[in-house]
C-alpha positions in Angstrom: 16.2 -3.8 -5.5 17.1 -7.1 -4.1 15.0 -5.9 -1.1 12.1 -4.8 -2.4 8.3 -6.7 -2.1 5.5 -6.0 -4.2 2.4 -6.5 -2.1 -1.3 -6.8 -3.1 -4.2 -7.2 -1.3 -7.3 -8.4 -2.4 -10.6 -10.0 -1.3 -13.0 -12.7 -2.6 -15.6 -12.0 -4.4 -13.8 -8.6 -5.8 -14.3 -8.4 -9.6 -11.7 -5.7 -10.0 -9.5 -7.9 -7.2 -10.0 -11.0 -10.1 -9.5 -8.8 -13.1 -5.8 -7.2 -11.8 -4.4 -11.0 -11.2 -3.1 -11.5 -14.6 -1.4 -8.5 -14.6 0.1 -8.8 -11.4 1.1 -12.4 -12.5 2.8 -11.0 -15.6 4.9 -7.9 -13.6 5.9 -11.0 -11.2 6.9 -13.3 -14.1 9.0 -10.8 -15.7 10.3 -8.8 -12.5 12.9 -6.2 -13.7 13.5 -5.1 -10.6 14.4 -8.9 -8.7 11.7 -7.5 -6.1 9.7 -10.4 -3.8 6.0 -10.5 -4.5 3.3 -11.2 -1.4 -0.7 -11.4 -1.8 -2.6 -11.4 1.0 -6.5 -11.7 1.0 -7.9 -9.5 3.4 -11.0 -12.1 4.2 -8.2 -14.0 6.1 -6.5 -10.6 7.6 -8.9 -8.3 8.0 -7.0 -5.9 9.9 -4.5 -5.5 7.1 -6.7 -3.1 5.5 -6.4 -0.5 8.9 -3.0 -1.2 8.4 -3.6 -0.1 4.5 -4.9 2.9 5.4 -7.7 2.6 2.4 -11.0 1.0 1.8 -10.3 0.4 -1.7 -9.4 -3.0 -3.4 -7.1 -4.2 -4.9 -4.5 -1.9 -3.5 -0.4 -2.7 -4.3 2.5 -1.2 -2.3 5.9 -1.0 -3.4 8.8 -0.9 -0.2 12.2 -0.9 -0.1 14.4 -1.2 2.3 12.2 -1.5 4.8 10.1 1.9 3.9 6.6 2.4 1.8 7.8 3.5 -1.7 4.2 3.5 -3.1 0.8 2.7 -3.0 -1.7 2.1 -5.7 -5.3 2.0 -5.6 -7.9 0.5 -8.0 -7.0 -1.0 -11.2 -6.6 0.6 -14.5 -4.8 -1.7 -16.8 -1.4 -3.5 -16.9 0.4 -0.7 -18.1 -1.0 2.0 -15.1 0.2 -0.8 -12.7 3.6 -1.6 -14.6 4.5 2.0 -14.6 3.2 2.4 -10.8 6.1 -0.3 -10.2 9.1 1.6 -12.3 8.1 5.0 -10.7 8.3 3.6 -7.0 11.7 1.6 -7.8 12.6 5.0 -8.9 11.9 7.2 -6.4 
């Protein structure tokens, strides 16, 4: 798990965007799986969200070793995002 990155992306002004930071603070802080974390805001790389393949914000991503082991959309609660994290380490 050593190589794994949790990454978010977000935009200014995006309540839901605001509301999910605690949460994704508090996975970070106690980070079970020794993954890296990376946020990027979107209103400085615009083109991530092609990349993203979605319109919706936030959005998470799990990889691992180099490969997309999940993707998350919206935001519905610590625990919905905590267990979003397990099942990609899983899988």
């Amino acid at each position: 798990a050593g190589n794994s990155v949790f990454l978010k992306l977000w935009k200014k002004g995006c309540g839901i965007c605001k509301l999910s930071t605690p949460a994704t603070d508090k996975i970070e802080k106690e980070n079970t799986h020794g993954m890296k974390f990376a946020k990027i805001c979107i209103d400085e790389f615009p083109e991530m969200m092609q990349v993203a393949g979605t319109e919706v914000l936030p959005v998470f991503f799990v990889f691992s070793n180099k490969k997309k082991k999940g993707m998350y959309t919206g935001f519905k609660g610590l625990d919905k995002l905590q267990e979003f994290v397990d099942e990609s380490m899983v899988s």
